[in-house]
C-alpha positions as CSV (number, residue, x, y, z in Angstrom):
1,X,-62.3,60.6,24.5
2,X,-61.9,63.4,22.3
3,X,-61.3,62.1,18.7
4,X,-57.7,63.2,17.6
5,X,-57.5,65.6,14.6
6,X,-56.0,64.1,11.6
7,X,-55.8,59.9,12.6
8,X,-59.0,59.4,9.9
9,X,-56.7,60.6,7.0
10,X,-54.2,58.1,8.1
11,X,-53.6,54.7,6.1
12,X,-54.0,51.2,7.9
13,X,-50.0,51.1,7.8
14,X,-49.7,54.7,9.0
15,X,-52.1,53.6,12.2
16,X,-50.1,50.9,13.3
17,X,-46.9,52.9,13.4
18,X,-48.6,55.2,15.4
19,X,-49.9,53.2,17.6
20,X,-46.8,51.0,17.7
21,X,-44.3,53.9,18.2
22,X,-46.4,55.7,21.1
23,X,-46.6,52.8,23.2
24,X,-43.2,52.3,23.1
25,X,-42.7,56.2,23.6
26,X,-45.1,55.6,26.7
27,X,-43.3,52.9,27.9
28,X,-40.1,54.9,28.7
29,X,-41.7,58.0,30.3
30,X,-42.5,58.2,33.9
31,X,-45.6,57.5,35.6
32,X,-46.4,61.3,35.6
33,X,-45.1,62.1,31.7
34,X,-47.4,59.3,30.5
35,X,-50.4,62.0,32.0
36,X,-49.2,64.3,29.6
37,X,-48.6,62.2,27.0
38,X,-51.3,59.6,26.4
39,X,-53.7,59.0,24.1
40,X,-56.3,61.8,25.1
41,X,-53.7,63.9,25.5
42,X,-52.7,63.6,21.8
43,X,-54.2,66.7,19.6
44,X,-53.1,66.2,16.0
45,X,-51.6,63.7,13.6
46,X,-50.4,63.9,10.4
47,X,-48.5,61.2,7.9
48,X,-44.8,62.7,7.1
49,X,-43.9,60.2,3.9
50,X,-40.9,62.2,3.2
51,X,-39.8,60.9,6.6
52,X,-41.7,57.7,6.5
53,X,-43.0,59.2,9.9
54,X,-46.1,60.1,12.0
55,X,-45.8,64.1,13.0
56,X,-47.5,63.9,16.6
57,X,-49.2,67.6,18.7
58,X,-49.7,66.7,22.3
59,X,-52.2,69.2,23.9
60,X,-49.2,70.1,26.1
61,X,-47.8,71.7,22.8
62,X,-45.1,69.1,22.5
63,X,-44.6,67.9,19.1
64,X,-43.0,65.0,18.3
65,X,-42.1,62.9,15.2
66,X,-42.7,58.9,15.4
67,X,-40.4,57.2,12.7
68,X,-40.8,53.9,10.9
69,X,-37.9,52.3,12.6
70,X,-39.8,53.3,15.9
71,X,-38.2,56.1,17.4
72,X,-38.9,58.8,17.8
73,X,-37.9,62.9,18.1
């Protein structure tokens, strides 16, 4: 798997979250939306503090924004 862009500048705290939040995420898609949005389909991630959120860039060109009280938008 192709290493995603940006999760090495994340802290311990902001990993979880991610982690955390797109599993649930995944859990609610269908069997085919979970092709385009799994973990080697995820491009970028960035910390948001201002949002105490993840920003997430699927390879599909889907952003997405995973927040601390695990939703996400």
């Amino acid at each position: 798997m192709i290493p995603i862009q940006g999760y090495e500048h994340l802290t311990d705290a902001e990993r979880r979250l991610f982690i955390r939040v797109h599993q649930k995420h995944l859990s609610s898609l269908t069997d085919k939306e979970r092709e385009q949005y799994g973990l080697g389909n995820v491009v970028e991630v960035k910390a948001n503090p201002q949002q105490a959120a993840i920003d997430v860039r699927f390879s599909n060109g889907e952003q997405k924004q995973f927040t601390a009280k695990g939703i996400w938008h």
